[in-house]
C-alpha positions in Angstrom: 16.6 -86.1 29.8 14.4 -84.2 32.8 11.2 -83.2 32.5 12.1 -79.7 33.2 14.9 -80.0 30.6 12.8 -81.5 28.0 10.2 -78.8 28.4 12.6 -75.7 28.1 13.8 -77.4 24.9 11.0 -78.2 23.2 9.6 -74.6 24.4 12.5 -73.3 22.1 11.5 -75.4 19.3 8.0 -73.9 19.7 9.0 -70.6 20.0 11.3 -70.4 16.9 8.7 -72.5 15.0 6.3 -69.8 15.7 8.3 -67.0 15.0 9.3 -68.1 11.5 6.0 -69.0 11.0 4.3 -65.5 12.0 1.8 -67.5 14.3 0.7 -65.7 17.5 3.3 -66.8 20.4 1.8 -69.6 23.0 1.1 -68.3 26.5 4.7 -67.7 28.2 3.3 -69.6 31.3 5.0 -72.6 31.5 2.6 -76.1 32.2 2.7 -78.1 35.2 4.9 -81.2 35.5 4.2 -84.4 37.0 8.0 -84.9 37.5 8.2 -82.0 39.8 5.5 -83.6 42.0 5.9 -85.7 45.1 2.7 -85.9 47.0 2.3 -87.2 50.6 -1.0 -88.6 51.4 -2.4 -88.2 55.2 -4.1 -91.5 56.4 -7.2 -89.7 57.0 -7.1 -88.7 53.4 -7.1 -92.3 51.8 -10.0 -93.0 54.3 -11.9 -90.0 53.0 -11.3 -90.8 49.3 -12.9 -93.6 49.6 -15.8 -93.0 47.1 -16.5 -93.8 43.7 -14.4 -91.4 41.5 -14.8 -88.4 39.6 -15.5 -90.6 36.6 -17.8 -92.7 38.3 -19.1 -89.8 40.7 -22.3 -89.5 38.4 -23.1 -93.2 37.1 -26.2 -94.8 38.4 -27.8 -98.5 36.9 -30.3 -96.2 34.6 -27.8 -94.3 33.0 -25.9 -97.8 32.2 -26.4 -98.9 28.4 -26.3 -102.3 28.2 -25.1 -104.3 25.0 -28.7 -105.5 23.6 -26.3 -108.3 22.4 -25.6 -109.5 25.9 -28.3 -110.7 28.2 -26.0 -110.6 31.2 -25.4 -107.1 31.1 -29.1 -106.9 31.2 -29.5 -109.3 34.1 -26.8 -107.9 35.4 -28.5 -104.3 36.8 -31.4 -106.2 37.7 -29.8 -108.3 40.1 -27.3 -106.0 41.3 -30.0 -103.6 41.7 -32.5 -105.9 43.9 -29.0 -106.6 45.8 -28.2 -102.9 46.6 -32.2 -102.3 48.1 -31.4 -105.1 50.5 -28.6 -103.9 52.4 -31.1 -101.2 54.3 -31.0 -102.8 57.3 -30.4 -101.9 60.6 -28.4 -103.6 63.2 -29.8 -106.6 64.8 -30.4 -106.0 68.2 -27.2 -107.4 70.4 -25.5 -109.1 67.9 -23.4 -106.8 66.7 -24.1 -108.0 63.3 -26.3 -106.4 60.6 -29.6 -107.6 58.7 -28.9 -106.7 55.4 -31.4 -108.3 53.6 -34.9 -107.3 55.1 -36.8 -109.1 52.6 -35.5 -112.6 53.7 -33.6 -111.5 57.3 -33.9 -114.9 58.8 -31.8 -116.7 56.4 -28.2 -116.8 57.1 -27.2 -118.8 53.6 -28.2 -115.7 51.9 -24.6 -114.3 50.3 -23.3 -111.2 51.5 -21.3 -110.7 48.9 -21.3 -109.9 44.8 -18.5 -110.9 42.4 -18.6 -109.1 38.6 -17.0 -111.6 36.5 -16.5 -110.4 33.1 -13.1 -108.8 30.4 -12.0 -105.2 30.4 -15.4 -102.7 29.1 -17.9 -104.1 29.6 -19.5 -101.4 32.7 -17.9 -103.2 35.7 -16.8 -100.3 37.3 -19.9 -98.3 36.5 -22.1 -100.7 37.8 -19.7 -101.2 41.1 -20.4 -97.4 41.6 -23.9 -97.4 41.1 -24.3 -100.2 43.5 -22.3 -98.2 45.6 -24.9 -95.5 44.9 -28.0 -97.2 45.0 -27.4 -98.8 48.4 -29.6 -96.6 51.0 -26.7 -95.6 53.1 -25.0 -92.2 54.4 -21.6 -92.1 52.2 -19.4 -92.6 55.0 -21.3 -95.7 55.5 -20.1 -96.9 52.5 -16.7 -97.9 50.8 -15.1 -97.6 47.7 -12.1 -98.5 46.6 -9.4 -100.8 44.1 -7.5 -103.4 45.7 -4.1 -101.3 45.9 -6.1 -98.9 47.5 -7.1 -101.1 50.1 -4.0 -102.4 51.2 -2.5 -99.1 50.8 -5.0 -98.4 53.8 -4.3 -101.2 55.9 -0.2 -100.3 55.7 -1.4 -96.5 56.6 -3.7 -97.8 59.5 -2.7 -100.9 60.1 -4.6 -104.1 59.9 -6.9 -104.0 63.4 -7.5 -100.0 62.9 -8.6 -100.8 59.5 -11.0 -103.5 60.7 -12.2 -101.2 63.1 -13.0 -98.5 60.7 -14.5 -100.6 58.1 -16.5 -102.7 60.3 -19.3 -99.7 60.8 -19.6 -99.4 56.8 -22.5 -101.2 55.1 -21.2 -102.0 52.0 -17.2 -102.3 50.9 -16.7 -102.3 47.2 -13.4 -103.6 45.9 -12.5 -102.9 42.0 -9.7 -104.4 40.1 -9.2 -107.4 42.9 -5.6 -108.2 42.7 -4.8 -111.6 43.0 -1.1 -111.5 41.0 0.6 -111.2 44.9 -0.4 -113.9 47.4 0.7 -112.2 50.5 -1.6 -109.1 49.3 -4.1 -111.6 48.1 -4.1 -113.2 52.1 -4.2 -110.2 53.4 -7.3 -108.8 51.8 -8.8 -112.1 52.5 -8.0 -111.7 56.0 -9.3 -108.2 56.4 -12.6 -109.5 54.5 -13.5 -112.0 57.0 -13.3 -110.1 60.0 -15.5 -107.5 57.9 -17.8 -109.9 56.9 -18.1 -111.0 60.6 -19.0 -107.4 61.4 -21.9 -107.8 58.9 -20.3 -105.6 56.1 -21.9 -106.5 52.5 -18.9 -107.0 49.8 -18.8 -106.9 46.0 -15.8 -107.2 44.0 -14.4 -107.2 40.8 -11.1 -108.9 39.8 -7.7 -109.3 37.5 -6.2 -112.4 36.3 -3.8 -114.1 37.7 -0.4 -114.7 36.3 -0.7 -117.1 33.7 -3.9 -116.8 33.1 -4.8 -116.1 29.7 -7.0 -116.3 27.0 -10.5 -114.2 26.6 -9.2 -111.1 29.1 -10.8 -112.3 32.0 -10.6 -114.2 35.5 -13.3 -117.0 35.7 -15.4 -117.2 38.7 -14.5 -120.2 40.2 -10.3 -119.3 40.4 -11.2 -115.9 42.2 -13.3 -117.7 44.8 -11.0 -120.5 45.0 -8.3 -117.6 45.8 -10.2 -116.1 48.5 -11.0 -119.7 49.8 -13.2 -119.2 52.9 -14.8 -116.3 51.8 -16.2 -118.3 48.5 -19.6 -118.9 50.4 -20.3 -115.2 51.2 -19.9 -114.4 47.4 -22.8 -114.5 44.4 -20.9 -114.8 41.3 -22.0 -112.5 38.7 -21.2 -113.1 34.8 -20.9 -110.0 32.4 -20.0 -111.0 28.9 -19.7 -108.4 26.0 -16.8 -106.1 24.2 -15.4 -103.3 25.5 -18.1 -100.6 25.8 -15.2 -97.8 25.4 -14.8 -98.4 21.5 -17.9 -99.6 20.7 -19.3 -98.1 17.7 -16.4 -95.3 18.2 -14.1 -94.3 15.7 -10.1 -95.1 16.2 -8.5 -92.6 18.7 -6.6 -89.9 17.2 -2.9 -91.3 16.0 -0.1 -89.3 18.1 0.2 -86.0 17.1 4.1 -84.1 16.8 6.3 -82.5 19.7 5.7 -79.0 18.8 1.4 -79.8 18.7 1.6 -81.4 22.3 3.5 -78.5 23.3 1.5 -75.7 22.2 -1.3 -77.2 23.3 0.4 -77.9 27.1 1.1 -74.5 26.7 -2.4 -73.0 25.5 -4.3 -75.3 28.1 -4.7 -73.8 31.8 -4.0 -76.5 34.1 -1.8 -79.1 31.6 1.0 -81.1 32.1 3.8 -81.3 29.9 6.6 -84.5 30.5 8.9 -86.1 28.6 7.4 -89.8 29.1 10.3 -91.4 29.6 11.2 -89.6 32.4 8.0 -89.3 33.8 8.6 -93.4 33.7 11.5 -93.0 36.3 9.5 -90.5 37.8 6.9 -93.2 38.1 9.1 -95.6 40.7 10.3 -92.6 43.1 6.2 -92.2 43.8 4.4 -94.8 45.8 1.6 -96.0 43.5 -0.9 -95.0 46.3 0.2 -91.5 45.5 -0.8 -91.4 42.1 -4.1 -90.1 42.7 -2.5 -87.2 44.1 0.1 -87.0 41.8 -2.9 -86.1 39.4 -4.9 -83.3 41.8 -5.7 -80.3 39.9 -4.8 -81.6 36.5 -7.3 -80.5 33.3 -4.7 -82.6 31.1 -1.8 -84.6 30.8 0.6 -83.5 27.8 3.4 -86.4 27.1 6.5 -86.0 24.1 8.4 -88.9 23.2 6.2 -91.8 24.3 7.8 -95.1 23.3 7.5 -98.7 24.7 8.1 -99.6 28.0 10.9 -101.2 28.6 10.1 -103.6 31.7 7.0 -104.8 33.6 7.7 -103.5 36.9 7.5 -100.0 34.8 4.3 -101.7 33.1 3.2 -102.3 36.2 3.2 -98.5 37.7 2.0 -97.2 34.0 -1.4 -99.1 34.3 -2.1 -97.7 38.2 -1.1 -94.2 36.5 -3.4 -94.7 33.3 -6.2 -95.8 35.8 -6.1 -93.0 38.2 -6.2 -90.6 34.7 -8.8 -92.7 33.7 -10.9 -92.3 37.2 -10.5 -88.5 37.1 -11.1 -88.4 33.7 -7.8 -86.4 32.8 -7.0 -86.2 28.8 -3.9 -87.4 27.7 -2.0 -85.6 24.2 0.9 -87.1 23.2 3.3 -87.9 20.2 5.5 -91.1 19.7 3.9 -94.3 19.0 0.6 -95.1 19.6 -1.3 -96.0 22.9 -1.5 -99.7 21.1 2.6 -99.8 21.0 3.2 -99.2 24.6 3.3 -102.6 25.8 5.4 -106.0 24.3 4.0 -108.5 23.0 5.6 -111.0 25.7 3.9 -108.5 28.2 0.3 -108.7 26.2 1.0 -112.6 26.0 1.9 -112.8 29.9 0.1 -113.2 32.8 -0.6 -109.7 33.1 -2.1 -109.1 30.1 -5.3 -108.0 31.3 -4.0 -105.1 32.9 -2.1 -103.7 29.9 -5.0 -104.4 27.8 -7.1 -102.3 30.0 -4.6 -99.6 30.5 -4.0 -99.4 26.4 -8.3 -99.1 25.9 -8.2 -96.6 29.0 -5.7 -94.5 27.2 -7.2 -94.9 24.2 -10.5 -93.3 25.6 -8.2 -90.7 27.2 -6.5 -89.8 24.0 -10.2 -89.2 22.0 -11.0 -87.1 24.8 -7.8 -84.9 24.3 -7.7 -84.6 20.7 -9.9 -80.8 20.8 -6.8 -79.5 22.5 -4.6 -79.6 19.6 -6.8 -76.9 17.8 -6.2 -73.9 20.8 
């Protein structure tokens, strides 16, 4: 079934529902759709967006809350904060490389580079961004960005233009470090070394490889194994702790009906209404890179029907969706099953279980932050 289709349907349901009911009608303007979208994204633009987002636009290492459970958390600010005051430097004179650390300038072992090793919640993004904050640099000194999003910018620039245009930055930060695809996983690599030759400062965070299981998390030592000669310009960084998004929170709302995510769609300036399987195939006609895009202007994301996905490839594009939401801090409403139900358990069992698990606690923050649009 479309998107469009669905909606006029379940508009009719609504309608008739209301009518019989003697409710007031819903607004007669229909939602947006993110079938109907098909964003192109300008070069220029994915250079541009490359800040901390919306979510993360605010975050600094004070308004972190650590888990007084977990030391490292606590270490964890201190250190990244003492590493973010060093990369004032200027550029040494003739070498076309940078000083970065003032303190110590002289000493060439010092690593350029930060890896946050630690499972889904516990603050690495938020304490990516405030690096990326705290580090006394103009903005477009400084880069921010996941892993798709950086090799989405070396296929838009190519890989010597994107050299180029990273090479003047200060610091590069790289969230959600994919290291599931070798060739991207090379790639990247590549790209970091000639940054790191320029004098750029790194820090990183990273998902698991395939087969990798266990605790929800990708140990030190195989992520610098995977990068290989960039292992010496890398400080690993240990965050242990539960995921901060349900801590001491009560269960997200269960799904609500058809006709509630409707109305509310309807009663909600700026929502989008989609049947979610069909926003699914919608899913592989947009380049992932697009997704941000796909999401512009959105105030939230209404979804009927949601039901489990049926392949990993599909899996795959759900989680870049679910993070993007999650970055611009869209609500999701929907009925079906659960947030919790989306993903097999061969899929949670398999190599990329991290991801899912990360997608199914992002939507799970998502749906809590929805559930006041039910009562317009």
């Amino acid at each position: 079934m479309s998107c469009s289709l669905a909606r006029r349907l379940e508009w009719r349901v609504v309608s008739s529902s209301t009518a019989l009911s003697g409710q007031s009608p819903i607004a007669e303007t229909a939602p947006l759709s993110l079938c109907a979208r098909e964003p192109h994204v300008p070069a220029d633009r994915l250079v541009a967006e490359m800040v901390p987002p919306p979510r993360f636009d605010s975050v600094r290492f004070d308004t972190y809350v650590p888990d007084p459970n977990q030391r490292s958390q606590i270490e964890a600010v201190k250190v990244l904060s003492d590493f973010a005051a060093g990369l004032g430097g200027a550029h040494a004179s003739g070498s076309g490389r940078r000083k970065w650390f003032g303190r110590k300038p002289s000493a060439p072992s010092a690593p350029l580079g930060v890896y946050l090793d630690g499972g889904y919640g516990v603050g690495k993004t938020h304490l990516l961004a405030s690096l990326w904050h705290a580090t006394p640099a103009e903005p477009s000194l400084k880069a921010f960005g996941t892993f798709v999003e950086l090799t989405n910018l070396v296929g838009a620039l190519g890989f010597q233009q994107t050299v180029k245009t990273l090479s003047g930055h200060r610091l590069l930060c790289i969230d959600e470090f994919e290291l599931d695809d070798p060739g991207d996983t090379v790639l990247v690599s590549s790209l970091l070394s000639r940054l790191v030759e320029a004098g750029v400062a790194l820090a990183a965070t990273s998902n698991t490889l395939p087969g990798k299981l266990g605790e929800g998390r990708f140990a030190a030592a195989d992520f610098l194994r995977e990068i290989q000669g960039l292992s010496s310009h890398f400080r690993p960084l240990r965050i242990d702790g539960e995921d901060y998004r349900h801590r001491g929170l009560p269960e997200a709302p269960p799904p609500y009906s058809d006709e509630q995510v409707t109305r509310a769609a309807y009663a909600t300036e700026g929502a989008s209404l989609d049947d979610f399987p069909a926003l699914l195939d919608h899913l592989a006609r947009v380049h992932p890179s697009r997704y941000g895009a796909l999401t512009d202007g959105l105030r939230a994301v209404c979804l009927t029907e949601v039901q489990p996905v049926p392949d990993q490839s599909t899996a795959l594009r759900l989680v870049v969706l679910a993070d993007r939401l999650y970055d611009r801090e869209v609500p999701v409403l929907a009925s079906g099953l659960p947030f919790d139900r989306l993903f097999s358990e061969e899929m949670l069992n398999g190599g990329y279980r991290k991801k899912y698990f990360r997608a199914i606690s992002r939507l799970t923050a998502l749906a809590r932050d929805a559930k006041d649009l039910v009562a317009k």
